[in-house]
C-alpha positions in Angstrom: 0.0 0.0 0.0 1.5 3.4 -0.4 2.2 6.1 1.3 -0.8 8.0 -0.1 -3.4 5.4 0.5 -1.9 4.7 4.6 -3.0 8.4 4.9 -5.9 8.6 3.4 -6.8 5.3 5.9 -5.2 7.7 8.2 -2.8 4.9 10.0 -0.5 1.7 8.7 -2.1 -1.2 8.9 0.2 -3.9 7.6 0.0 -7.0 9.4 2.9 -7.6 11.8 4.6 -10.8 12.3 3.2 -12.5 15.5 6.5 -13.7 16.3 7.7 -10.7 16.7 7.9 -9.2 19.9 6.7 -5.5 20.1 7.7 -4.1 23.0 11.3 -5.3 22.0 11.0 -4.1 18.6 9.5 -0.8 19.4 12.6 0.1 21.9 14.8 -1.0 19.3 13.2 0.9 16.6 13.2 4.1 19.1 17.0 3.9 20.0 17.7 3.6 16.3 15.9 6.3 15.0 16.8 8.5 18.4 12.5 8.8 19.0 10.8 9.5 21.9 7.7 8.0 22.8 5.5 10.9 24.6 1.9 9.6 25.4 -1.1 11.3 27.2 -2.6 9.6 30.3 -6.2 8.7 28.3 -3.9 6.2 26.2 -4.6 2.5 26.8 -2.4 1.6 29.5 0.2 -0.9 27.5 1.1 2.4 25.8 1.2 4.5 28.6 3.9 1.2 30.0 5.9 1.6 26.5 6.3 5.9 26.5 9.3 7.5 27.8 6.8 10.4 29.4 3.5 10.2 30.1 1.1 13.4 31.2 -1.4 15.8 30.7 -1.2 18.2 27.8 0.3 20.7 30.1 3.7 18.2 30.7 3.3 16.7 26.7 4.2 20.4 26.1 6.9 21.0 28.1 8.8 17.3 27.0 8.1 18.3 23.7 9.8 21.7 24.1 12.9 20.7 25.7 13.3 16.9 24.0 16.9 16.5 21.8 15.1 13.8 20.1 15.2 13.8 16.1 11.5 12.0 16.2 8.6 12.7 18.4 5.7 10.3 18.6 2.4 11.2 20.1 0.5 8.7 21.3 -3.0 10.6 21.9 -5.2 12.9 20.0 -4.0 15.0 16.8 -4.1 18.0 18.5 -1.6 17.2 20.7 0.7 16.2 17.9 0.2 19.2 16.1 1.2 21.3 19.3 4.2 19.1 19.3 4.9 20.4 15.6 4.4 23.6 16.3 6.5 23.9 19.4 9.3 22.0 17.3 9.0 22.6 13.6 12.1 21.6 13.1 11.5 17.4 14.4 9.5 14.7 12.5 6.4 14.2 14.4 4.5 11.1 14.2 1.2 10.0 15.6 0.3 6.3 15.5 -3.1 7.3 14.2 -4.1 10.2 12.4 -8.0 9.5 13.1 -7.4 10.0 16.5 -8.9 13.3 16.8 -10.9 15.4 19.8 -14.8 15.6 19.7 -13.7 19.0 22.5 -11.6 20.7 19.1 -14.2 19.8 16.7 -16.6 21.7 18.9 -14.6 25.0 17.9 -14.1 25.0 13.7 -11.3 27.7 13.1 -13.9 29.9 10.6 -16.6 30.1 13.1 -14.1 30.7 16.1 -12.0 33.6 13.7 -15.4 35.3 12.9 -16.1 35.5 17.0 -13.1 36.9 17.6 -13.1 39.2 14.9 -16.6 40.2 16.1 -15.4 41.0 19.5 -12.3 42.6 18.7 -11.7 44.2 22.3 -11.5 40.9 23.9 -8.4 39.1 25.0 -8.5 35.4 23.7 -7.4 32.5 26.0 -7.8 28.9 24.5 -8.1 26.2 25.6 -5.1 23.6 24.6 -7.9 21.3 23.6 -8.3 23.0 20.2 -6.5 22.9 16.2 -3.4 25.1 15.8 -6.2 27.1 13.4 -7.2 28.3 16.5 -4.6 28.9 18.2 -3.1 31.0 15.7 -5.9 33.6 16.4 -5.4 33.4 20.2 -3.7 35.1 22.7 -2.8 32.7 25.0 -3.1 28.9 25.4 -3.8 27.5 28.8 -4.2 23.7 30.2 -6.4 22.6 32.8 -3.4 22.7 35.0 -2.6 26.5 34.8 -5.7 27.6 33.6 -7.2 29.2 36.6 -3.5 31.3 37.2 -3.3 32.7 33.6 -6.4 33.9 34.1 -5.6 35.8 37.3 -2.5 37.0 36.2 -4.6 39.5 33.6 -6.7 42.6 35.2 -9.9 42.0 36.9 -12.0 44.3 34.2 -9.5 42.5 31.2 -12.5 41.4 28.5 -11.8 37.8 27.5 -13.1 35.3 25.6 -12.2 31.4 26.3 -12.9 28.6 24.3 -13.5 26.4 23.3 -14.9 24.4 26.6 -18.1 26.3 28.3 -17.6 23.4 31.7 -14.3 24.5 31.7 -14.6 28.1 31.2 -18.1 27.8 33.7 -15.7 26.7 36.3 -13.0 29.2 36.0 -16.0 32.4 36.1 -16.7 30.8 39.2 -13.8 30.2 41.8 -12.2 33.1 39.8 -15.4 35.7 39.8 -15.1 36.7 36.6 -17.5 36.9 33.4 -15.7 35.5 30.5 -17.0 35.1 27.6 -17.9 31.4 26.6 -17.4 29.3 23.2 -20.2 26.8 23.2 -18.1 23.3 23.5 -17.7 20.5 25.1 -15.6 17.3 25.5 -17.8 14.2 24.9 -16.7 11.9 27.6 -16.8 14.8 30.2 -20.3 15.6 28.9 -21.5 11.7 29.7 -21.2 11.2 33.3 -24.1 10.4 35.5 -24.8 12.2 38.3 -27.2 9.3 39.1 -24.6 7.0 39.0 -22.5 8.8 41.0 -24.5 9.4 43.5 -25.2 5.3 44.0 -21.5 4.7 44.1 -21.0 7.1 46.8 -23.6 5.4 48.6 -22.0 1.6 47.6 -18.4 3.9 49.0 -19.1 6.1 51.3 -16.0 7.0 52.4 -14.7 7.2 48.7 -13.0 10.3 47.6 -14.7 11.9 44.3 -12.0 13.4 42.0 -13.3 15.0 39.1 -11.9 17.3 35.7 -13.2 20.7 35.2 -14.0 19.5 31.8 -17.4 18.1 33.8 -20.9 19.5 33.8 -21.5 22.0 37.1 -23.5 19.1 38.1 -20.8 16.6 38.8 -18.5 19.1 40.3 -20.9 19.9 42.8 -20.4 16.4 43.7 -16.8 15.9 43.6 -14.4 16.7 46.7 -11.7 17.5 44.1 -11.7 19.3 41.1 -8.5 19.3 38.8 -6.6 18.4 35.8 -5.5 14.5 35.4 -2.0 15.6 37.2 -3.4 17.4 39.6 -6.2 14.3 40.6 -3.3 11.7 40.2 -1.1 13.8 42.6 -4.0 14.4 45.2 -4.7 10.5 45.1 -0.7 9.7 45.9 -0.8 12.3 48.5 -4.2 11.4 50.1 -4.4 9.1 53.0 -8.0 8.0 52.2 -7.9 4.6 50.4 -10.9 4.5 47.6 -11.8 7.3 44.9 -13.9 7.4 42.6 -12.5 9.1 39.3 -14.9 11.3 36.9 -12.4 11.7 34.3 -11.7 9.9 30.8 -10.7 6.3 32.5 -7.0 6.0 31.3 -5.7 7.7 33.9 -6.9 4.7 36.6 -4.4 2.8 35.2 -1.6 5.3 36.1 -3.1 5.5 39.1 -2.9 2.4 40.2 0.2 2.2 39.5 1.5 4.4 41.9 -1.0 3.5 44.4 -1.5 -0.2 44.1 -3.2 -1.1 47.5 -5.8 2.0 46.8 -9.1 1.1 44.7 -10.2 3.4 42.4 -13.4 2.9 40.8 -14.7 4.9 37.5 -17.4 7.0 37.3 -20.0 5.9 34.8 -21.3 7.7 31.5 -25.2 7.6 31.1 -25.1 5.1 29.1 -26.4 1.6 31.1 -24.1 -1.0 28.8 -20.6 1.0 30.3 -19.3 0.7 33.7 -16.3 3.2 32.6 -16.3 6.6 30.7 -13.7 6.1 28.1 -12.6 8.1 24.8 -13.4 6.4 21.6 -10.4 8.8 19.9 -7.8 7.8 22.6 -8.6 3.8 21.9 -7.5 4.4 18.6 -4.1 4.2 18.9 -2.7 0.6 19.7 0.4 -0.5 20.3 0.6 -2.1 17.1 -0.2 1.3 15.3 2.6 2.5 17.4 5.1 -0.4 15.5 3.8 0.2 12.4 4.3 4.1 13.0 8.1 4.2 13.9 8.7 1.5 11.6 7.6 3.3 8.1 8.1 7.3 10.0 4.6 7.5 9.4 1.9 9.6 9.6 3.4 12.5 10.0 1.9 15.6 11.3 2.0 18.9 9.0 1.1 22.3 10.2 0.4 25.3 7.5 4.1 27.4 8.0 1.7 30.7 8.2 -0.8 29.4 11.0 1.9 27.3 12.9 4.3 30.5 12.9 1.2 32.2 14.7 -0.2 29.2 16.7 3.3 28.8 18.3 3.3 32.1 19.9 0.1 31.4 22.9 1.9 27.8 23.3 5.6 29.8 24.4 3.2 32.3 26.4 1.5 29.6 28.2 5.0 27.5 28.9 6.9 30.7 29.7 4.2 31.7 32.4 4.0 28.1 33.5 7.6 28.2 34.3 7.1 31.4 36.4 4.3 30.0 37.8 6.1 26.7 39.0 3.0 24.4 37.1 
């Protein structure tokens, strides 16, 4: 198959020896080829074993800012890979598949978000990292759920601002921060899912169970939860913590991490509406495999491309989000 059709499939998918062992063959393939292996903590848990970093989109950043590797491969959404391009131009960036996308950035097309902006001209722009690099390129500054709340304090208390694209997110900031941004209309579609219902009955199954949950929830659930932060900052509280059982309203990747670092803790995972799932997972994340991953560093391939024009503008609210991170300590 060539290189054309693999792209239009959006992935490789030539079979692969069974005999071969992957794990082996994919740290052989990245010492040759000098790649690192940077995957997101909503990957499937054999590929969060395999990476060389695993984080939130926050940390992803940073590695991919500071890495001397000559190959980066994403293993998460393509927004995430196309930040990693546009932070390092200059490095082949590979993502195992490229129809891993982000129901949360296809909630914000770049021509309806430019128009907005243009329409409200006064307004300082903060984005959300969860967006294209179409976006970005018309924003001020980037933010994560790990600094998002502290970029937004560090401007004046009268500043006009938009944020997009996540209204949960942006809900949540207005209120701990008292402040009346102005709202895209998005959502993530796992974050939108959990039951409250659900919830509720496992807190009564667990009753001395700790709810974490991501800001990327409905108001609903975070009324509910006794913490409230990004994945690092749930994943640190549950190391820290001396309670023993959690229950975790966040895309259910992270459990695995989790679990690692706290094996004689249960953590359970808070249920989407739907009666057939006892976990909230995201269909995009799943799609990478570690097979996809083989196939990927093998044949350098599919790569990630960014427009020079919008990357040389996208790239500018990424530095100003890791610079004030830096200051910030996050």
């Amino acid at each position: 198959m060539s290189k054309e059709e693999w792209l239009k499939k959006g992935f490789i998918d030539e079979p692969i020896d069974k005999s071969i062992d992957l794990k082996k063959a994919i740290n052989e393939l990245r010492k040759e080829k000098n790649a690192v292996i940077l995957a997101h903590y909503y990957q499937q848990g054999d590929l969060q074993d395999i990476a060389d970093y695993v984080g939130d989109s926050l940390a992803l950043a940073q590695w991919a800012a500071k890495t001397t590797a000559d190959i980066i491969v994403l293993c998460g959404v393509h927004f995430m890979g196309e930040t990693a391009k546009v932070i390092c131009p200059d490095k082949k960036v590979l993502v195992p598949d490229l129809n891993a996308g982000c129901s949360l950035a296809d909630s914000c097309p770049a021509d309806r978000f430019v128009q907005f902006v243009k329409e409200h001209s006064e307004y300082t722009v903060i984005s959300y990292v969860n967006t294209t690099a179409a976006v970005k390129a018309v924003t001020d500054i980037v933010v994560t759920s790990t600094n998002a709340c502290q970029i937004v304090e560090s401007f004046p208390k009268d500043e006009k601002i938009i944020f997009g694209p996540d209204r949960n997110l942006g809900n949540y900031i207005n209120s701990i921060t008292n402040r009346n941004m102005l709202l895209w209309d998005g959502a993530c579609h796992v974050h939108e899912q959990f039951s409250v219902e659900k919830i509720v009955e496992l807190k009564k199954q667990y009753p001395n169970a700790v709810i974490l949950a991501h800001p990327e929830c409905k108001s609903v659930v975070l009324k509910l939860a006794d913490v409230v932060g990004s994945t690092a900052t749930l994943l640190k509280y549950a190391v820290k913590s001396d309670k023993n059982e959690f229950i975790v309203a966040t895309e259910s990747g992270i459990i695995h991490e989790m679990r690692k670092q706290c094996p004689q803790k249960t953590f359970i995972p808070a249920p989407p509406n739907d009666s057939t799932c006892a976990c909230n997972e995201c269909n995009f994340m799943r799609l990478n495999t570690l097979e996809k991953l083989y196939n990927c560093l093998k044949y350098e391939f599919p790569t990630i491309e960014v427009d020079e024009k919008i990357a040389k503008e996208a790239v500018k609210p990424i530095k100003k989000m890791l610079e004030i991170s830096r200051r910030l300590g996050l």
